[in-house]
C-alpha positions as a Markdown table, in Angstrom:
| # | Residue | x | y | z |
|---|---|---|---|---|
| 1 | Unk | -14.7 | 60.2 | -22.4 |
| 2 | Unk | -10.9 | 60.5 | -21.9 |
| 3 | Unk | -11.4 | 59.5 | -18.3 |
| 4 | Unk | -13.3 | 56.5 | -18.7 |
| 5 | Unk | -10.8 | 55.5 | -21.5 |
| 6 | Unk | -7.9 | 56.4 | -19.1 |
| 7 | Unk | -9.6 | 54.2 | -16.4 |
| 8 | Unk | -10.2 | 51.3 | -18.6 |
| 9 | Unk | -6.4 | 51.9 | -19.6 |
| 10 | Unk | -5.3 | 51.6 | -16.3 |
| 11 | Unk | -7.9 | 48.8 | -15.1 |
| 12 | Unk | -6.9 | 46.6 | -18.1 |
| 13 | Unk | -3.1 | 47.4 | -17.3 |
| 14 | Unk | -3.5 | 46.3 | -14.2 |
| 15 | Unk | -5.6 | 42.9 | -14.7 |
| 16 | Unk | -3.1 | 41.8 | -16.9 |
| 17 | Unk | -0.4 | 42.3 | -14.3 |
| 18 | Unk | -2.7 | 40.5 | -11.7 |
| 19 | Unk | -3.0 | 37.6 | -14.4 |
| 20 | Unk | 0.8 | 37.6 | -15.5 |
| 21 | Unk | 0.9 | 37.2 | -11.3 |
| 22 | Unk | -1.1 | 35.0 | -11.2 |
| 23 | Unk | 0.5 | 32.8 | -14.2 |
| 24 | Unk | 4.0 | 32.5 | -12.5 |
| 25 | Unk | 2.0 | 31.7 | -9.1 |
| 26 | Unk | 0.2 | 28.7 | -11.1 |
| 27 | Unk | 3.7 | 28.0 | -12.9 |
| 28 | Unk | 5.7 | 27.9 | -10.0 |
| 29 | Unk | 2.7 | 25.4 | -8.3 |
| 30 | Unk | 2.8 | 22.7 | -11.2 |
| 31 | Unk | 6.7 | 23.1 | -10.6 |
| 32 | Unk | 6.7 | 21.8 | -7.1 |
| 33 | Unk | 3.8 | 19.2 | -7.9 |
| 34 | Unk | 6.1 | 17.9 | -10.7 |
| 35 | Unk | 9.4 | 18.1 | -7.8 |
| 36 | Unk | 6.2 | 15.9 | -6.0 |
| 37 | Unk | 5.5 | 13.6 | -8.5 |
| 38 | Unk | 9.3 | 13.3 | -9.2 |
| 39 | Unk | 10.4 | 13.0 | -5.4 |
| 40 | Unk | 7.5 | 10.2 | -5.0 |
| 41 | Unk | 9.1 | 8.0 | -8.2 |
| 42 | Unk | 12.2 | 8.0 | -6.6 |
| 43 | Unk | 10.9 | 6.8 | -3.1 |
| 44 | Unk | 8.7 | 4.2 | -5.1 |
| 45 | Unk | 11.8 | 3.6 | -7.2 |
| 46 | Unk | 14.2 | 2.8 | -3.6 |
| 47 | Unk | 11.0 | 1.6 | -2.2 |
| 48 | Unk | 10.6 | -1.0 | -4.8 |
| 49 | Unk | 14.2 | -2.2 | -5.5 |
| 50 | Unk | 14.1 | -0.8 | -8.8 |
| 51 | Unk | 12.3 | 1.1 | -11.8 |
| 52 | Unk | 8.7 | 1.5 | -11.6 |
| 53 | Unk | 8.2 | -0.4 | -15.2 |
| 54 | Unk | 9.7 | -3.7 | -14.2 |
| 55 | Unk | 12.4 | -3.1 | -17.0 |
| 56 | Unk | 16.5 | -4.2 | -16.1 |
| 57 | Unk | 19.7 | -3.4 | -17.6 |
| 58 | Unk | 20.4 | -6.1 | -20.5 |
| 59 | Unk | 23.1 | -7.3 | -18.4 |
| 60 | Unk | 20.1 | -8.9 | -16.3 |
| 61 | Unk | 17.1 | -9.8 | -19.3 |
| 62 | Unk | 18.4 | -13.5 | -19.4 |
| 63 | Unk | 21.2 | -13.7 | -17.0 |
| 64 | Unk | 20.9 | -17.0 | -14.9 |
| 65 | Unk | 19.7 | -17.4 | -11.0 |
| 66 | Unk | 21.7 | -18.7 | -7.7 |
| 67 | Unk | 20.7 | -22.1 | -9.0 |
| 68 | Unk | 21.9 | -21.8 | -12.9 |
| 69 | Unk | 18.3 | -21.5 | -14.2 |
| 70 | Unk | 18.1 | -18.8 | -17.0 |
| 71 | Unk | 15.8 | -15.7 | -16.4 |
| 72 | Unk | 13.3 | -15.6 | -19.6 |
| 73 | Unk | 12.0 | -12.1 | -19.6 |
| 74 | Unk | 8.6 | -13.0 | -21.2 |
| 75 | Unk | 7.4 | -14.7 | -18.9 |
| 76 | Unk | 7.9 | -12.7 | -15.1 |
| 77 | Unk | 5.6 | -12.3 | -12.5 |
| 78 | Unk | 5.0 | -9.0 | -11.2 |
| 79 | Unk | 6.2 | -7.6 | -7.8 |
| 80 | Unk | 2.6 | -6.8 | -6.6 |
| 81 | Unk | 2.0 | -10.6 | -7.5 |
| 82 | Unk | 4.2 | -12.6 | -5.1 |
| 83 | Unk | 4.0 | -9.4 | -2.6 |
| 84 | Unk | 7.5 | -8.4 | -3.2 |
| 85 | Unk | 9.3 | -6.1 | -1.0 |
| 86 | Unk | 12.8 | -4.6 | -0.3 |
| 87 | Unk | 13.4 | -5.9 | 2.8 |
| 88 | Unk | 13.3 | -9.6 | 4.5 |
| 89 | Unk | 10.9 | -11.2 | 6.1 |
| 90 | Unk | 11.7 | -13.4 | 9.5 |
| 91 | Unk | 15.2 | -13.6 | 8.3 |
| 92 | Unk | 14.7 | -14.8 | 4.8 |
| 93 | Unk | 16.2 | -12.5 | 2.0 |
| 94 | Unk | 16.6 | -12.4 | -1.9 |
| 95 | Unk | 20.6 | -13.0 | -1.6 |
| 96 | Unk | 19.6 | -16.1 | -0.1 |
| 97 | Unk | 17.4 | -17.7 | -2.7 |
| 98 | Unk | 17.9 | -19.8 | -5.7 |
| 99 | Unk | 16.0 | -17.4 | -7.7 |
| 100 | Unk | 17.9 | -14.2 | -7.2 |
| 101 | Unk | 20.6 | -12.8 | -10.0 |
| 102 | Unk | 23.1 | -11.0 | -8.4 |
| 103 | Unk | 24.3 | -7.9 | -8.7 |
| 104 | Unk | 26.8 | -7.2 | -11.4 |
| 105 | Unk | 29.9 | -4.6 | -11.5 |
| 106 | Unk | 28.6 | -1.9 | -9.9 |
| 107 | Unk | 25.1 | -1.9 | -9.4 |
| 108 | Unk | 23.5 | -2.5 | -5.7 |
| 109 | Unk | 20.2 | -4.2 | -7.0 |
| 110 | Unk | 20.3 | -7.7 | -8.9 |
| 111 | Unk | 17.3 | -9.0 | -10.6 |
| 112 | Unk | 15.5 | -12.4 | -10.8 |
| 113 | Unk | 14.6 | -15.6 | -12.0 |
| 114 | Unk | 10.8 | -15.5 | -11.8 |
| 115 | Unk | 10.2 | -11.5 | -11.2 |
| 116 | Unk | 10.2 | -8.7 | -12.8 |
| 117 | Unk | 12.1 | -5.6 | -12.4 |
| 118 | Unk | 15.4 | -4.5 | -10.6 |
| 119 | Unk | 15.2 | -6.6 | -6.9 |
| 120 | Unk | 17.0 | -5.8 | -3.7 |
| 121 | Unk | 19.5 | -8.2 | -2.4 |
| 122 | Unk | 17.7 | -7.5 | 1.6 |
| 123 | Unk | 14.4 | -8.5 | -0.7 |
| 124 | Unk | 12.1 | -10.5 | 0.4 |
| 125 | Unk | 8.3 | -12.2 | -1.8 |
| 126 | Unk | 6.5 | -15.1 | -1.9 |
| 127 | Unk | 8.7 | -16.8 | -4.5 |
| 128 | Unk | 11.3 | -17.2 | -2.1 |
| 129 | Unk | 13.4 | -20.5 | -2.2 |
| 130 | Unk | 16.2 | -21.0 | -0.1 |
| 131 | Unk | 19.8 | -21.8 | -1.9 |
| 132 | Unk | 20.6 | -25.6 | -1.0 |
């Protein structure tokens, strides 16, 4: 009887070591999914000109475009929408159109009239209007 108790002592001592192993193994996978997930925001985020939820700085929310028109933040069109993307397309860009808002102190990205989100100067979308 002591033997079996010892064995079921040293048995049970031992599964939770495997599982405590096993733990920090699972731990220290959902860490690098999250490093993943977090590296893959940030390529989306340079990838996109921007944040991922089409938000700006208030600096931006109703500042006015190349051609003086205001930007009104309720009613934007979404990058995905007029195929926006961060750089031009057969030579067009968004520092080059009336709808772009540009940059301001020390940010790189600008924003815009008619779209949402934080937008790349080298920009490009179907929106595009050239300054005239």
């Amino acid at each position: 009887m002591d033997d079996r108790r010892t064995f079921l002592r040293l048995i049970g001592g031992g599964s939770t070591a495997v599982l405590a192993g096993c733990l920090g193994s699972d731990a220290g996978q959902s860490g690098d999914a999250d490093a993943t997930t977090a590296d893959d925001d940030v390529s989306t985020t340079a990838r996109t000109g921007g944040t991922t939820n089409g938000s700006v700085p208030a600096r931006y929310e109703t500042a006015t475009g190349l051609s003086d028109r205001q930007r009104d933040p309720s009613s934007l069109t979404a990058k995905d929408t007029v195929a926006y993307q961060s750089t031009p397309k057969d030579g067009q860009g968004c520092s080059g159109c009336q709808h772009f808002i540009p940059a301001k102190g020390d940010d790189e990205l600008g924003a815009c009239v008619l779209v949402e989100g934080r937008i790349h100067p080298d920009g490009w979308c179907k929106l595009f209007s050239p300054t005239g």
